[in-house]
N, C-alpha and C positions, 0 to 999 in steps of 0.2 A: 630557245627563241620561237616557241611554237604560237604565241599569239601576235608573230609578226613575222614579216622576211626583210632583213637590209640590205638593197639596192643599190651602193655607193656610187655607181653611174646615172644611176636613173635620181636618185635627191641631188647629188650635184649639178644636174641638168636642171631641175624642175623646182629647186630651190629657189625662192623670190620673198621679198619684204609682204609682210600680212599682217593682219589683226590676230591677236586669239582668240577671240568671240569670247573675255569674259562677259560680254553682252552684246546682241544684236538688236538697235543700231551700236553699232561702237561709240565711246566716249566724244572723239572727233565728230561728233556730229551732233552733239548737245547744242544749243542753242542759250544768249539770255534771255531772248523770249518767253521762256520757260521758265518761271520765279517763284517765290512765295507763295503768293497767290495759287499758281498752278496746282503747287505739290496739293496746298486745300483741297481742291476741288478734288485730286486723288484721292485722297483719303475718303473724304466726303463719297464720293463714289461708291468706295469699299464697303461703307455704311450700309448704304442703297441697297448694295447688293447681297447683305449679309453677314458682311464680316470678311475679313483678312481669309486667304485660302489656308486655314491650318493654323499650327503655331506660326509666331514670326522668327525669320533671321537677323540677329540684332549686331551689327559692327561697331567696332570702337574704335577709331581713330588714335594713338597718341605717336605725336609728331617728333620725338625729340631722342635724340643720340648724345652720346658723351664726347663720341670722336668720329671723324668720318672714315670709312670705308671706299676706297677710291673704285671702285667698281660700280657702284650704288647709285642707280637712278630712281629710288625713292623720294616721294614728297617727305623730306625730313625739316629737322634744323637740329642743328650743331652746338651745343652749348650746355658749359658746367653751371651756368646757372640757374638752381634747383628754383628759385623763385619763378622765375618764367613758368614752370610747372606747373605751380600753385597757382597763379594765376590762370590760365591753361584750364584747370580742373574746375576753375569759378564756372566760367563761360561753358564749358562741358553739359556740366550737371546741369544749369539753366536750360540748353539742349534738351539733354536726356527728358527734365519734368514737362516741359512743351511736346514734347513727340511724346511723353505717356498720357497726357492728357488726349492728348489727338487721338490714339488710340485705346482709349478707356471702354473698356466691354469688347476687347480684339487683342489685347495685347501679350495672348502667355506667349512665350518665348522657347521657340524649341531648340536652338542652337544660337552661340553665342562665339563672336571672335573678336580678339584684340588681335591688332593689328597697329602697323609702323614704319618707319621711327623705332623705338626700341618700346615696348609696352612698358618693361620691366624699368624702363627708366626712374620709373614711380617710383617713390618711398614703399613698404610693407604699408605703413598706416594708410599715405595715400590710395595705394587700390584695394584696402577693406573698406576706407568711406566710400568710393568709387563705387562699389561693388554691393556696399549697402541700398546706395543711393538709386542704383539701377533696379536693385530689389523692392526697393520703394518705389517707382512707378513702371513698372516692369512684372507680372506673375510669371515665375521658369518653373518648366517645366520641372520632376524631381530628376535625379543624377543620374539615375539610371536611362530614365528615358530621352535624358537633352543631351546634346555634344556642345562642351564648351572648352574652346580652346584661347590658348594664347601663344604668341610669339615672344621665345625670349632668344637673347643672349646671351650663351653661358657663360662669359668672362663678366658679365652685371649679375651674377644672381651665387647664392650659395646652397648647399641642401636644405641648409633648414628656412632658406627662400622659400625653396621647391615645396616645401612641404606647406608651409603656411599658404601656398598659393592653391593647393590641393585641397587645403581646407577653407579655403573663399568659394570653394563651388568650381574651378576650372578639372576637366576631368582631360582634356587633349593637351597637350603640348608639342609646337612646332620651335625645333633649335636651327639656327643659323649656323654652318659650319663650314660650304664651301666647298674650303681641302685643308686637308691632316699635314702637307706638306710644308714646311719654315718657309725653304726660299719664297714660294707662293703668297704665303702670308705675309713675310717683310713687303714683299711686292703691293700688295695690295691694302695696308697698311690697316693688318687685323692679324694681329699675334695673338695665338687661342693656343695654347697647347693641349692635345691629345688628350691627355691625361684629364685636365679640366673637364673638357667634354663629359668623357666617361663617366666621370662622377658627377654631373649633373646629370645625366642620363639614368644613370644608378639610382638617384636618388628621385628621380621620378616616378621607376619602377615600384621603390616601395614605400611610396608616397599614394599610393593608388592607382596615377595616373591609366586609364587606358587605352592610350593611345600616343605615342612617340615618332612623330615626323623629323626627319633630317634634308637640310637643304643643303644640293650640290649644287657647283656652276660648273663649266668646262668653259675653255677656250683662257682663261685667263693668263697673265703674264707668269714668265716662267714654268708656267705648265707644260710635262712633256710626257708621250703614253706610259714608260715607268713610274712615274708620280702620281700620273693618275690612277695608274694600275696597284699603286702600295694603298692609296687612297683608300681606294673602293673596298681592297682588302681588311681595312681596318673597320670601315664600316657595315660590311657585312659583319663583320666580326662583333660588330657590338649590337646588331640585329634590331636595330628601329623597325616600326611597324608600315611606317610610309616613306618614301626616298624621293624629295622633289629635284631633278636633276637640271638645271636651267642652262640653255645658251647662253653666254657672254655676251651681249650687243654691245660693241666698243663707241660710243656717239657723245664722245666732247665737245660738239659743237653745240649739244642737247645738256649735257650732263659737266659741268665744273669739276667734281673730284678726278672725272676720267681723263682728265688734260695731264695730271701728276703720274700718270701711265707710260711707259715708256713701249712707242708701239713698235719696235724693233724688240721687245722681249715676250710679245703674244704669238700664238704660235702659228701658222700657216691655216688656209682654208683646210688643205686635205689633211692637214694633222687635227686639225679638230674634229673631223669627219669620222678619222681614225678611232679619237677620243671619243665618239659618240657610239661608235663602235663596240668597242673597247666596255664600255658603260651598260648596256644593252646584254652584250654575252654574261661580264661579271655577274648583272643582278638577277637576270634570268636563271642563269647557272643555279646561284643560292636559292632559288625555289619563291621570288618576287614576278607578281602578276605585270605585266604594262596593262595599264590602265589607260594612256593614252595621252598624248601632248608628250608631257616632260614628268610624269608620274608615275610610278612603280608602288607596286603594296602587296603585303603577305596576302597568301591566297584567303586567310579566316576574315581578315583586315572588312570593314566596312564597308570601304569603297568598293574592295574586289566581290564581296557579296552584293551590293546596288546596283554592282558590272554586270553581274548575272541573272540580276532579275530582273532589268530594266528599269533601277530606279534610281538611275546617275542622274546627276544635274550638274551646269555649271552656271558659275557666280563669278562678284568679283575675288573672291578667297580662290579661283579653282574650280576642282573637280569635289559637289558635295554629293550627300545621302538626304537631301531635303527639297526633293523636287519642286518646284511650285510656292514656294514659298516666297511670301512678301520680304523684301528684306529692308531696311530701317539703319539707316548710316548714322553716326552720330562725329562729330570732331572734323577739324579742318579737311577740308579736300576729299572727304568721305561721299561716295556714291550709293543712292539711295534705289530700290528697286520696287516700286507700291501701283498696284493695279497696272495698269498701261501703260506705264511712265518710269524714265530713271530721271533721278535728278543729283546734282552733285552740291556741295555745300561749296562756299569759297574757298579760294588756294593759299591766302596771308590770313596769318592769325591778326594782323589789322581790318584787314576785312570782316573776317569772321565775329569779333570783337564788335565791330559798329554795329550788324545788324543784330545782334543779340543785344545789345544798347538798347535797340527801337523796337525790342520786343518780337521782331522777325527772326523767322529760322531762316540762318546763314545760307538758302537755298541761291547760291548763282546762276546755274544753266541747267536745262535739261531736254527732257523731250517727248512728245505725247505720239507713242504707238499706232500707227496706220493699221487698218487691216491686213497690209500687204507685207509692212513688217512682222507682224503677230506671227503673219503665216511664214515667213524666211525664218524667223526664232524658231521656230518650234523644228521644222527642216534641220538647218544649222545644229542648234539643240541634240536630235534625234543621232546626225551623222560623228557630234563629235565624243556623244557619251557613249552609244553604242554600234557605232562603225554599221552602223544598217540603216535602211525606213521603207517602212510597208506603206507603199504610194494607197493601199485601199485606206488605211487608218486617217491620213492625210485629206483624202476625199470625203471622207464618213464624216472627218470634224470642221471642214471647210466645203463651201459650196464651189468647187472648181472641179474640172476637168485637169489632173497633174500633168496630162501628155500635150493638153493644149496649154495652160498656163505656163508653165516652165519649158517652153520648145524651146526657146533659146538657148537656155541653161543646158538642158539634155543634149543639145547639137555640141555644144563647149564641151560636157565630160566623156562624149566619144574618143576626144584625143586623150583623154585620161585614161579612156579604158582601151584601149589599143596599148597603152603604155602598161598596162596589166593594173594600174591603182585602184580601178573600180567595175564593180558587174553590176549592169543597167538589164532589167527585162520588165515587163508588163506591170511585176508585182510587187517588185525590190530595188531597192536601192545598197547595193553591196559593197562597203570598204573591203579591198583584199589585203590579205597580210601583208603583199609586198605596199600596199596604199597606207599602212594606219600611222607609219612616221608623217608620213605628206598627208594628213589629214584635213591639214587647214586650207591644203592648195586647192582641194576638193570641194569647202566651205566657201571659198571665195567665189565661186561660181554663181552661188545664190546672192553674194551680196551686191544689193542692186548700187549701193551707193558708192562702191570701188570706181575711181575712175572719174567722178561727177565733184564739181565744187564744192572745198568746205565752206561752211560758215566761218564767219571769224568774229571772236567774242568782242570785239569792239569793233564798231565802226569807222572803215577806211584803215584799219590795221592791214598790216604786210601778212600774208600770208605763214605759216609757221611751217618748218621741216616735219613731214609724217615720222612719228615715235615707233614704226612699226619696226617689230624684228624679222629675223630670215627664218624660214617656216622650219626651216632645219640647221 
């Protein structure tokens, strides 16, 4: 555990509901003032100014699951019917050829992620035309030099899936798995056996694949630190290249599947604390960096080398290797990240649907970057990739004074660093190991807009429940 120290008094203390910054401002603050129209004039901008910063980051949206997973606060939909897909992939592609047109003379592509809903949902045939059709208004980068990944499911996919998907150009693969545990699974109503796994796993390796992410939760029903301790076991064991380990947020009032949870079988605060625990020694032990948030990776792993050089970014996928890059959403409820601006597409594939009727990109809300936000991003940014910030560097790219601009903020992380989470002096801004679990409680410092009224996407609408989870 030498790239961190855990504090179990001190996070149970200072644990509180936050944002993760996959972007500053946060989603909760998009607006639909910010439309169609708007994203144009982003682009148009990017023009102005030369071109997109680099290759682009390109998302893909596909919404649709076979069966639900009762933990799962994804934008999904539920349903065997493959039609709705096809349908789905009309509207897509009309998408995709409008945003490659938009970016014609900007648009190579240097990473690529599907994302979900289950990606894999797709036929084989459907994501080679997908993937044709991307390549047709779309220039990628060659293989070596892009990261393109997808999300699958290994109970939806077979090896010679896996291979055919390797040979469509995806070179990353992230699997859903959770926990190795039955009881768990019947629980949460996602029966995978082990065994499965592995062999999709297998067959990624010599499919080319390089690069093999595995998704953990903690906190779930029936889970208890033996289970999670065989868990962890099993998966070091089968030596993924990345380990995303997530919190549980238990919020039914938020999430429909999570009401079929029985919450007398989730386990206590301090047993999941335990569990998190518990998670940290396992993967560290095995010789996994922490990376930071809820992420672990082998030390050669890309991530943990852009750790080291200062060239993490984060997005809405995460923790990337593609700093500064534009990124280009495509598919229902997809967030878009272009010059000053994010914008999000709409949340019903009825919606989505009409405005691609009238020839508009399904862009519903978003929001045009203040100077003041530029400068909180880039902070935020700096403390959550690389647990440090050189207040000169900060100065040198903005015209401010950091001791006068941010006094207030500096007077708030006093009590932080009394608490040992952070070393404040003239020239640094310092995460300490025992701070980089409480990372985000640190980030919330900057965010000006914690605390201040949301917008609400329709007018005289009630207010909505914050989606935030507990920073630990």
């Amino acid at each position: 555990m030498d790239t961190m120290t855990f504090d179990a008094g001190t996070i149970r203390r200072l644990s509180t509901s936050g944002p993760r910054y996959t972007s500053y401002p946060t989603a909760d603050r998009y607006t639909p003032d910010f439309g169609y129209g708007s994203y144009l004039e982003a682009v148009a901008g990017l023009k102005m100014r030369g071109g997109a910063r680099g290759p682009l980051s390109l998302y893909v949206h596909i919404p649709f699951c076979d069966t639900v997973c009762y933990y799962c606060g994804c934008n999904k939909i539920v349903t065997k019917d493959r039609a709705k897909a096809a349908t789905y992939l009309s509207y897509l592609k009309q998408e995709i050829g409008m945003q490659g047109k938009l970016f014609s003379g900007m648009n190579q592509v240097g990473q690529l992620h599907f994302g979900g809903g289950t990606p894999t949902y797709l036929s084989d045939r459907q994501m080679e035309d997908l993937m044709a059709h991307l390549r047709k208004n779309f220039e990628f980068a060659p293989d070596s030099e892009g990261e393109y990944s997808i999300e699958i499911d290994p109970r939806t996919v077979t090896p010679e899936r896996v291979r055919s998907l390797r040979a469509q150009g995806f070179n990353r693969v992230s699997l859903g798995v959770q926990d190795f545990d039955a009881e768990v699974q019947k629980a949460v109503n996602r029966i995978q056996p082990e065994a499965e796994t592995l062999s999709i796993m297998r067959a990624a390796r010599d499919a080319g694949f390089r690069s093999i992410s595995i998704d953990l939760i903690y906190g779930l029903p029936k889970q208890t630190l033996d289970t999670m301790r065989q868990t962890l076991a099993k998966v070091v064991a089968a030596s993924p290249d990345r380990i995303a380990l997530y919190n549980y947020a238990h919020l039914p009032h938020l999430f429909k599947p999570q009401r079929r949870i029985l919450e007398a079988d989730l386990p206590q605060a301090g047993v999941k604390l335990d569990m998190l625990a518990l998670c940290i020694r396992q993967l560290t032990a095995a010789g996994y960096v922490y990376i930071g948030m809820d992420h672990f990776a082998k030390p050669g792993d890309d991530l943990a080398v852009a750790q080291r050089q200062g060239r993490l970014h984060r997005n809405f996928q995460g923790y990337s290797t593609h700093a500064e890059a534009d990124l280009v959403a495509c598919g229902v409820s997809a967030i878009s990240s272009v010059g000053n601006t994010y914008s999000q597409n709409e949340k019903t594939l009825d919606a989505y649907y009409e405005q691609l009727d009238q020839g508009r990109l399904p862009v519903a809300r978003g929001i045009r970057l203040s100077t003041d936000d530029l400068l909180r991003r880039i902070v935020i940014q700096k403390l959550m990739c690389n647990f440090e910030l050189s207040i000169a560097s900060i100065e040198q790219a903005c015209p401010i004074r950091f001791a006068d601009y941010f006094a207030a903020e500096l007077a708030q992380l006093r009590a932080l660093e009394e608490d040992g989470l952070i070393a404040i002096d003239a020239e640094w801004l310092s995460v300490t190991l025992k701070g980089r679990l409480l990372v985000r409680n640190i980030c919330m410092v900057f965010d000006r807009y914690l605390g201040m009224p949301r917008p609400q996407e329709d007018a005289g609408a009630a207010a909505q429940p914050l989606r935030y989870s507990k920073t630990i």
